[in-house]
GUDRENNU-624172 format. One record per residue (C-alpha): residue in three letters; z negated, y, x negated. Coordinates in pm, whole numbers, plus 50000, padded with zeros to 5 digits. Last residue first. Example, Ala and Ser with C-alpha at 12.3 -4.5 7.8 and 13.67 -1.06 7.14 Angstrom:
2
SER492864989448633 ALA492204955048770 
***
This chain:
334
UNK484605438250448 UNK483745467250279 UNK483095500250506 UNK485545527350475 UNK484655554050357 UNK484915556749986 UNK488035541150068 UNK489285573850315 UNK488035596350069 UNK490125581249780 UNK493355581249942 UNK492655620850037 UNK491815624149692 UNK495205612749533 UNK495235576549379 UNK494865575149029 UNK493505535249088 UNK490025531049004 UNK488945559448761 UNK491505584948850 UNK490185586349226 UNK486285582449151 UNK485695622849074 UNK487945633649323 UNK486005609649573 UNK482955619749441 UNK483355661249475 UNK485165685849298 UNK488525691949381 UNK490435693849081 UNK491595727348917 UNK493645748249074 UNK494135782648869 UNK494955768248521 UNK497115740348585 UNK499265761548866 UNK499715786348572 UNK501065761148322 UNK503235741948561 UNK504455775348749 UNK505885785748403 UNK507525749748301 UNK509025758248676 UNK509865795848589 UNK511375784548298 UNK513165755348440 UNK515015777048774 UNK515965804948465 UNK518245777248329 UNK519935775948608 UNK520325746348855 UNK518425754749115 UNK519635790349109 UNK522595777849242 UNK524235746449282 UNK528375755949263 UNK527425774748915 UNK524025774248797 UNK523815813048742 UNK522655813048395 UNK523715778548226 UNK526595784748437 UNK527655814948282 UNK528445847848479 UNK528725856548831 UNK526145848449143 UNK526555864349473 UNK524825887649760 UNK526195896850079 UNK522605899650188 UNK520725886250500 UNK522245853050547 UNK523235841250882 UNK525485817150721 UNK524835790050500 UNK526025781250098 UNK525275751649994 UNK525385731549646 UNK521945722749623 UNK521265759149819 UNK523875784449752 UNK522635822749709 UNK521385842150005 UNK519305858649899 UNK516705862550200 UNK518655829650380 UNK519685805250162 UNK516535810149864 UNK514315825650019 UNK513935800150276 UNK514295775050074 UNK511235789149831 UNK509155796850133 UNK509425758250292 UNK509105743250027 UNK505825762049894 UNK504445758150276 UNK504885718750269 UNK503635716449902 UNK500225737149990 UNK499265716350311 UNK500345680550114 UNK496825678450066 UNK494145672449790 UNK494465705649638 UNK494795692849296 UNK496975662549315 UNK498865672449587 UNK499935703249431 UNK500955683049085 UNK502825666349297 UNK505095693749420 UNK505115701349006 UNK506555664348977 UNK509015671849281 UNK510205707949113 UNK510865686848804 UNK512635658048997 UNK514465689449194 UNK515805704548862 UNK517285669648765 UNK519215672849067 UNK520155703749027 UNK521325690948616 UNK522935664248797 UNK525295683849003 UNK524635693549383 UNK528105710249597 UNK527625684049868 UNK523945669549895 UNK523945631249834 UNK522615641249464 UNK519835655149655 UNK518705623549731 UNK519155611749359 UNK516165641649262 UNK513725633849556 UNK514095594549485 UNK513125607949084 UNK510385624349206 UNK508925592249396 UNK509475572549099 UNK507555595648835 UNK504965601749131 UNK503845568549191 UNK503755565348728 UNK501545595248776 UNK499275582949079 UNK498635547149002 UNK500875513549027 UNK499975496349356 UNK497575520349548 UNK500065547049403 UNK503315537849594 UNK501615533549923 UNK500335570049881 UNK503835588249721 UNK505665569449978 UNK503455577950271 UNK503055617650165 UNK504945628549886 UNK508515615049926 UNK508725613150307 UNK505855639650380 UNK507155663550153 UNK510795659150242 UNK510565660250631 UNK507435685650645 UNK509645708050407 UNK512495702350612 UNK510545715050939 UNK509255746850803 UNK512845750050670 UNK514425749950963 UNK511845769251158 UNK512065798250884 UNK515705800250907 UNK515685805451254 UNK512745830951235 UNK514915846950961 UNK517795844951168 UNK516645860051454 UNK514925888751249 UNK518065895851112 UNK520075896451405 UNK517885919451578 UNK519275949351394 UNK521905939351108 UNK522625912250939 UNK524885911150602 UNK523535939550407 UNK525385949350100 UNK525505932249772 UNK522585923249573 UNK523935908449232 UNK523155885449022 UNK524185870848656 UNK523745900348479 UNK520545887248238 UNK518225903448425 UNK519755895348783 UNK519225858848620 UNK515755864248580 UNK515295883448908 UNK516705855049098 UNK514075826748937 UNK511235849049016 UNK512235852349348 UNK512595816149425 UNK509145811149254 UNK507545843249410 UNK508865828849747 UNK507375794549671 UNK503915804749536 UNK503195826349806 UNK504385799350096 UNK501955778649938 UNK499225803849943 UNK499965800250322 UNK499615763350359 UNK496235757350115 UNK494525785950325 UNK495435772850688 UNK498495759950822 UNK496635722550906 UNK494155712150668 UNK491915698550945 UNK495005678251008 UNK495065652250723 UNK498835656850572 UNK498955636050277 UNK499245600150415 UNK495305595350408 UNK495565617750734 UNK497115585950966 UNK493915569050966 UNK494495537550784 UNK494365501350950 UNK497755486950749 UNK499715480451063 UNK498405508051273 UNK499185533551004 UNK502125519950910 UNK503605521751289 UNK502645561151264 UNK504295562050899 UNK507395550251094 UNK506805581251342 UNK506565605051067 UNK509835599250854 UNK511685594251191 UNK510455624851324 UNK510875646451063 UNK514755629150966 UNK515725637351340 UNK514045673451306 UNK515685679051010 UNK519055668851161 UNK519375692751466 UNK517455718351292 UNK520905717050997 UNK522955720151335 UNK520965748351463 UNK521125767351115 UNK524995762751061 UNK526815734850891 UNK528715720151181 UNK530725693251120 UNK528995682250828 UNK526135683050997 UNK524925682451339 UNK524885697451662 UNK524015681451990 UNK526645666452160 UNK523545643852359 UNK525705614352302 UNK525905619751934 UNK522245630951964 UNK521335599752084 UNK523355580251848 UNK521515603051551 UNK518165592051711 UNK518585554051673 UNK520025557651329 UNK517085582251252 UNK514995556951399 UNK516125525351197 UNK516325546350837 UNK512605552450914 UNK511955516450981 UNK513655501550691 UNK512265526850491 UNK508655519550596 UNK509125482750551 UNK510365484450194 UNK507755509550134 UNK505255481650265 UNK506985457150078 UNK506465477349687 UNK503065485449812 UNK501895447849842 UNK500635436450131 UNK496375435950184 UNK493215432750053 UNK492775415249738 UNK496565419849642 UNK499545404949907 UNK503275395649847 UNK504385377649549 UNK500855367149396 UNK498565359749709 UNK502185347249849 UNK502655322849581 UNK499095313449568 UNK499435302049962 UNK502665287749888 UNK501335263649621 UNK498295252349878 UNK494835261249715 UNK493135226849615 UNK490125213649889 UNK486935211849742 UNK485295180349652 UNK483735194049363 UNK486875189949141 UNK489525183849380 UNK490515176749708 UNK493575167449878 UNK494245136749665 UNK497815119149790 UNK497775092650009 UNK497885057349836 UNK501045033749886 UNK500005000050000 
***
């Protein structure tokens, strides 16, 4: 007779099943799945509802890009890419048992102090970067291009659509990505990869070159820098948000490659392309990686780490960003 095969070992305990240690290694840590599958999962789903949304708005006739390339169309898809971005991090939330604020954007933050010195930092940025290259003849002015109560439509216009891409983009690449990605390989090396998905995204754009794009992994790392220090995406979102809005609409000078209308000045860009950044813009002068080596050094200086346990802990265990850290200090241990 043939004998059955030992189920127990040593001890008499029963041996760990070869598929159950290859999905302890392959797919789950200590306590849940591993980051690289839940970004997987939140991509798919994200990519799922804008597809879902973009037939809807196909059927709707709502504008959208590239056949319309004006501020209602560009709404029209930031709003579809906000939604999706958010709403998958919703399912995430249930799935992995977070509260939905650990992803960057807690809501007791919400448009106060962090937000509006934000919106400081990324208008002086944008403006810093103009005046540099107006310096060195590469800029001019031009005449007026709104008048009356055009121009305060269109900056409110403006303003909404890039309100609403800065939640898009931060929260995508900087909130659950940069999160999931750093409970698996730290915060640095998180924000390395997430910086460098910002960058070859905006290689998509039409009119970007690599040198934008390798402006926007810089401008990504400093975005994380924010996060970092302040704790919240609250200062990143309003920073976006002023520094695209002064770029298309108060100067008017092409943004990743673009050019919109309902701009406020006639203004244009002449001279070198290490100066002006040709067909990309400001983004990708020379002047755009001063002022960002600039903003580094400053930003260092005047935000320094929030004080506190969890800030303190954070870098210790896993360089994930405060909010992260709160939330496990929390949580009770099961």
């Amino acid at each position: 007779m043939s004998e059955e095969p030992n189920k127990e070992g040593a001890g008499g305990q029963t041996d760990i099943p070869s598929r159950s240690v290859m999905e302890r290694i392959i797919f789950r840590n200590q306590r849940e799945l591993r980051s690289g599958w839940r970004f997987g999962i939140y991509l798919f789903l994200t990519i799922l509802i804008v597809l879902l949304l973009g037939i809807i708005a196909v059927v709707l006739r709502l504008p959208l890009p590239p056949e319309h390339m004006d501020a209602l169309a560009l709404l029209t898809q930031e709003v579809i890419f906000a939604v999706a971005a958010f709403g998958a991090a919703a399912v995430m939330a249930r799935f992995e048992e977070r509260p939905f604020g650990v992803y960057g954007l807690p809501g007791r933050g919400a448009f106060r102090r962090h937000f509006w010195q934000g919106t400081l930092w990324g208008f002086a940025m944008i403006s810093a970067m103009i005046l540099l290259i107006r310096a060195f003849g590469g800029f001019s002015f031009g005449r007026f291009a709104l008048g009356g109560g055009a121009t305060l439509r269109y900056a409110a216009l403006w303003g909404v659509v890039f309100l609403t891409v800065g939640f898009f983009e931060e929260f995508f690449f900087r909130g659950y990505t940069q999160f999931t990605l750093a409970t698996g390989i730290g915060f640095w090396p998180a924000a390395i990869v997430s910086s460098g998905l910002f960058g070859m995204a905006h290689l998509m754009n039409p009119g970007e070159a690599p040198v934008g794009a390798l402006s926007v992994f810089v401008i990504g790392m400093f975005f994380c820098l924010t996060l970092e220090r302040t704790g919240s995406l609250w200062f990143a979102v309003g920073l976006h948000a002023a520094f695209d809005w002064g770029e298309t609409f108060f100067y008017a000078v092409p943004n990743s490659g673009a050019v919109a209308p309902g701009h406020l000045f006639d203004s244009s860009l002449h001279g070198a392309r290490w100066l002006t950044g040709g067909s990309v813009g400001p983004e990708g002068s020379a002047m755009a990686f001063a002022v960002m080596a600039a903003a580094f050094v400053i930003f260092h200086f005047c935000y320094r780490r929030p004080s506190g346990p969890a800030a303190i802990e954070a870098p210790r265990r896993n360089w994930i960003h405060p909010g992260a850290a709160r939330w496990l200090l929390r949580r009770p241990h099961r």
